[in-house]
DOGU-683148 format. One record per residue (C-alpha): residue number from 1; z, y, x. Coordinates in steps of 0.5 Angstrom, whole numbers. Example, Ala and Ser with C-alpha at 12.3 -4.5 7.8 and 13.67 -1.06 7.14 Angstrom:
# residues 2
num/Z/Y/X
1/16/-9/25 $
2/14/-2/27 $
***
This chain:
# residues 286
num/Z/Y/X
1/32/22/24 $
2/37/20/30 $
3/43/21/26 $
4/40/16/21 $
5/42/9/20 $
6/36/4/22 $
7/36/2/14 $
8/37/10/12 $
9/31/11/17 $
10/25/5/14 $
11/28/7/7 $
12/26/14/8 $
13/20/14/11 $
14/17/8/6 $
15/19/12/0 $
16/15/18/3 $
17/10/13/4 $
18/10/12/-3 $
19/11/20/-5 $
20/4/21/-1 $
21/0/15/-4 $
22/2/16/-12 $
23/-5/21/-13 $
24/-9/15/-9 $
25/-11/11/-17 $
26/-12/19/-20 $
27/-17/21/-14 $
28/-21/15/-14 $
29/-21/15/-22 $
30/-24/23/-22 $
31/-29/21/-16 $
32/-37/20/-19 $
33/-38/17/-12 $
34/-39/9/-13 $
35/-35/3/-9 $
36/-38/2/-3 $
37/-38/9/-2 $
38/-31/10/-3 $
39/-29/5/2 $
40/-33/8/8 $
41/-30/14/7 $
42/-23/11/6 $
43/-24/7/12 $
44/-28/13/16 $
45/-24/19/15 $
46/-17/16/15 $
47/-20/13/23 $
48/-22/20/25 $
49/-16/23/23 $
50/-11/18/25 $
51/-15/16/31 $
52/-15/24/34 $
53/-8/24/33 $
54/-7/18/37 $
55/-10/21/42 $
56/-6/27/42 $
57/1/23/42 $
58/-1/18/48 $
59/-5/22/52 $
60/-6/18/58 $
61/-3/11/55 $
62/-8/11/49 $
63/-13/5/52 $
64/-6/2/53 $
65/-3/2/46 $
66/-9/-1/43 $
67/-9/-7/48 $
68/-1/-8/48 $
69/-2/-9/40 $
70/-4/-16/42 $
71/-4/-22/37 $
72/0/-19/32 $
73/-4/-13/32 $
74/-11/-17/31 $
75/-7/-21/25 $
76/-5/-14/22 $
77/-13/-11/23 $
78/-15/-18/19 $
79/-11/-16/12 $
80/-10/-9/13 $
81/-17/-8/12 $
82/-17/-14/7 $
83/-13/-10/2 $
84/-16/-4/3 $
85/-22/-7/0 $
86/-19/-11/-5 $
87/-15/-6/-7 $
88/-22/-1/-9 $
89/-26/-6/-13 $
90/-19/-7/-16 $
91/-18/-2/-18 $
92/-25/0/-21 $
93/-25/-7/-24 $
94/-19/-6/-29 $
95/-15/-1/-31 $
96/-10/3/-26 $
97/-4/0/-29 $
98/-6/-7/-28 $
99/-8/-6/-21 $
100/-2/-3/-19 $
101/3/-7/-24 $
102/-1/-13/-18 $
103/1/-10/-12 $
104/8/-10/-14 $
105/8/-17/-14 $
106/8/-15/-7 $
107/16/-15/-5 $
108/16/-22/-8 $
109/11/-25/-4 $
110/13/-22/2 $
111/20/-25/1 $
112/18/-31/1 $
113/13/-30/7 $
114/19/-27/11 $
115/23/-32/10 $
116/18/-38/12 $
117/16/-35/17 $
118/21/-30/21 $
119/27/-34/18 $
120/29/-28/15 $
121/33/-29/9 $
122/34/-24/4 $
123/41/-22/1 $
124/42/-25/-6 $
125/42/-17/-7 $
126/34/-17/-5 $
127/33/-24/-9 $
128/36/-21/-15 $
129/32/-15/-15 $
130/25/-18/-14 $
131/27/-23/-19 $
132/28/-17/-24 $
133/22/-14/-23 $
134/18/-21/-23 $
135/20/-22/-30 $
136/18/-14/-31 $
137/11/-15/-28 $
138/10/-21/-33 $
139/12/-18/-38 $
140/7/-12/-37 $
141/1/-17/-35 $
142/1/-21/-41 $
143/-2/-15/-45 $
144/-8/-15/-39 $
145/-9/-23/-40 $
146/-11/-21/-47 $
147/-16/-15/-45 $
148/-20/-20/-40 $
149/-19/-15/-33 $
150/-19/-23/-31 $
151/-24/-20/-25 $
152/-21/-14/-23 $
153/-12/-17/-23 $
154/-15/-22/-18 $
155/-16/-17/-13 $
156/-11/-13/-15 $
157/-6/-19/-13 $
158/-11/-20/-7 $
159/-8/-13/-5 $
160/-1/-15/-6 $
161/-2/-21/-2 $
162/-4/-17/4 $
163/0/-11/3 $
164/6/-17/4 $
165/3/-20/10 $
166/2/-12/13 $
167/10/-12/12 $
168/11/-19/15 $
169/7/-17/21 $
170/10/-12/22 $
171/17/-14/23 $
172/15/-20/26 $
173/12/-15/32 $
174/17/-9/30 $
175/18/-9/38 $
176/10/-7/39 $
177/6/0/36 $
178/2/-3/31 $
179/-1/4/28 $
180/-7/3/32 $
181/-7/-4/29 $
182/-8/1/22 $
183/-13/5/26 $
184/-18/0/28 $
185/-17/-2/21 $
186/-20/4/18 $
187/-25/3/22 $
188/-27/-4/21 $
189/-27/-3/13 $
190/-32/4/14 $
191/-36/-1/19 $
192/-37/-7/13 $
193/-38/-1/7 $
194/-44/2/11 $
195/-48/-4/10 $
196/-48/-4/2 $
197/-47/4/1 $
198/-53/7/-3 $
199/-51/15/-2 $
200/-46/18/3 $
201/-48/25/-1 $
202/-42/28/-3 $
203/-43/34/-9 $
204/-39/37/-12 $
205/-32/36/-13 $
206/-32/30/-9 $
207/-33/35/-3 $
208/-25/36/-5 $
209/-23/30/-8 $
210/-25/25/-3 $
211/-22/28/4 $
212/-17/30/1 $
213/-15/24/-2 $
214/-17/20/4 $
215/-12/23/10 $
216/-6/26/4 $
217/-7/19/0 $
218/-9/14/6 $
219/-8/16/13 $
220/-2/19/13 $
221/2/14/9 $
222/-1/8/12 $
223/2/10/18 $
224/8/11/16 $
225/8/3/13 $
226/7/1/20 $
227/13/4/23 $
228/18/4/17 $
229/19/-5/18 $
230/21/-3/25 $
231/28/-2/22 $
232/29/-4/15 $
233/26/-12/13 $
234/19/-13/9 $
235/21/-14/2 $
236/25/-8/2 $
237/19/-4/4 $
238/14/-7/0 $
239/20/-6/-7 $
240/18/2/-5 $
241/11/1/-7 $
242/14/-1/-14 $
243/15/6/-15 $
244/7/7/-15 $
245/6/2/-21 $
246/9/6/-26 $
247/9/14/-22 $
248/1/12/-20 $
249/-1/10/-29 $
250/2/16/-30 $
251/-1/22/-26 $
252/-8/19/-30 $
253/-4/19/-37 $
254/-3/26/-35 $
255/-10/28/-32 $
256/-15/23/-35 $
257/-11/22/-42 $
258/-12/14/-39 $
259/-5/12/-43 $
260/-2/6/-41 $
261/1/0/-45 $
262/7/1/-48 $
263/9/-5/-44 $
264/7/-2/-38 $
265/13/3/-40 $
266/18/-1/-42 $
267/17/-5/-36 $
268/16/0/-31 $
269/23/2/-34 $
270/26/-4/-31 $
271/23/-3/-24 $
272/25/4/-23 $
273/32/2/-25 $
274/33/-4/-20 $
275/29/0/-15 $
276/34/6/-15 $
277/40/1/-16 $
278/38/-4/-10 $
279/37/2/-6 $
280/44/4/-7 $
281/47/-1/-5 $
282/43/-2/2 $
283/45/6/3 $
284/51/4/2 $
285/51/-1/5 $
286/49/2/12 $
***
């Protein structure tokens, strides 16, 4: 990693991110287990396995990492743990390719954010390529229009919207660790489920499917969304995550026979593309 360029490592460490989270729509569509109980795991697993790796990596400077997140830290808590909310009712509220066609309006709204906020402009380049996708993305949401996922494409832009404001943060604090911000998070989303959890019984194949999903789908690739800011902008951090719109859908197609829309394939034709070709020329670039 030393070797890399800053934008070769936040481009590396986003896609492998986005590698890791791909299963997530599978594994929670496969589960029986009912939303709040699917959130309280996904909050608590994800805090027990990250928290005891942040004891190991900061040994005697723990109780310091988590007061130095300061403001931005607290911020990054509030809509980190919100989408990971959303993101569940979501997803279990519409099918799996309109959540995710949503969450890919995330680049956009990042964009828009950085450049209100940190006064980070993005290259024509950038703007080029979100513009491409926005128009694959409506071209894919106009068929779930028809079909009244109304209820669960509003949490699912929710998500998208607080993904963005994760990656604006982030790069506003890039000179601060804000993985602990993402643990407390974890740990705020498990607290808030609690209340409303009728059965925290696993059986079955959820005694596989739930921790496994939980740490290869949550914690370790939210972890890498944190740090991967630090070194490349937020909209190109998020125009990774469009990768799951299409690579997501289909592990289901594949699986659980849930096909997606023809739209949805044409569309996520287009968003591969324009992702491979504009993280070329950033590659390039660097």
């Amino acid at each position: 990693m030393n070797n890399l360029s800053s934008q070769q490592k936040g481009s590396l460490l986003a896609f492998i991110a986005v590698m890791f989270i791909t299963p997530d729509s599978l594994f929670i569509r496969l589960s029986n287990i009912e939303t709040w109980g699917m959130l309280f795991y996904r909050g608590a697993i994800p805090f027990a396995v990250t928290l005891t790796g942040l004891f190991f990596f900061y040994k005697k400077n723990f109780f310091k990492a988590i007061i130095a997140i300061g403001y931005p830290g607290i911020f990054y808590i509030l809509s980190f743990s919100i989408c990971n909310i959303t993101f569940i009712i979501s997803i279990q509220n519409t099918n799996v390719a309109n959540t995710l066609v949503m969450i890919a309006m995330a680049p956009m709204i990042s964009a828009i954010l950085g450049a209100i906020f940190l006064k980070e402009m993005p290259d024509y380049k950038t703007w080029i390529a979100i513009f491409i996708t926005f128009i694959a993305v409506s071209y894919i949401f106009h068929d779930s229009i028809e079909l009244g996922n109304f209820y669960g494409d509003i949490f699912g832009l929710i998500t998208a919207f607080g993904l963005a404001c994760n990656a604006v943060i982030a790069r506003f604090a890039k000179h601060r660790d804000l993985v602990p911000s993402a643990v407390i998070g974890k740990f705020c989303v498990a607290v808030f489920a609690f209340f409303f959890v009728e059965s925290f019984d696993l059986v079955e194949k959820d005694l596989i499917i739930v921790p496994l999903m939980c740490v290869m789908c949550v914690a370790i690739p939210f972890v890498l969304v944190t740090i991967a800011p630090r070194f490349i902008p937020a909209e190109e951090v998020n125009l990774f995550f469009l990768l799951e719109t299409i690579i997501g859908p289909i592990w289901v197609w594949l699986i659980i026979k849930e096909q997606p829309s023809i739209e949805a394939l044409q569309g996520g034709l287009v968003i591969i593309t324009t992702i491979a070709i504009h993280s070329f020329l950033k590659l390039k670039k660097s």
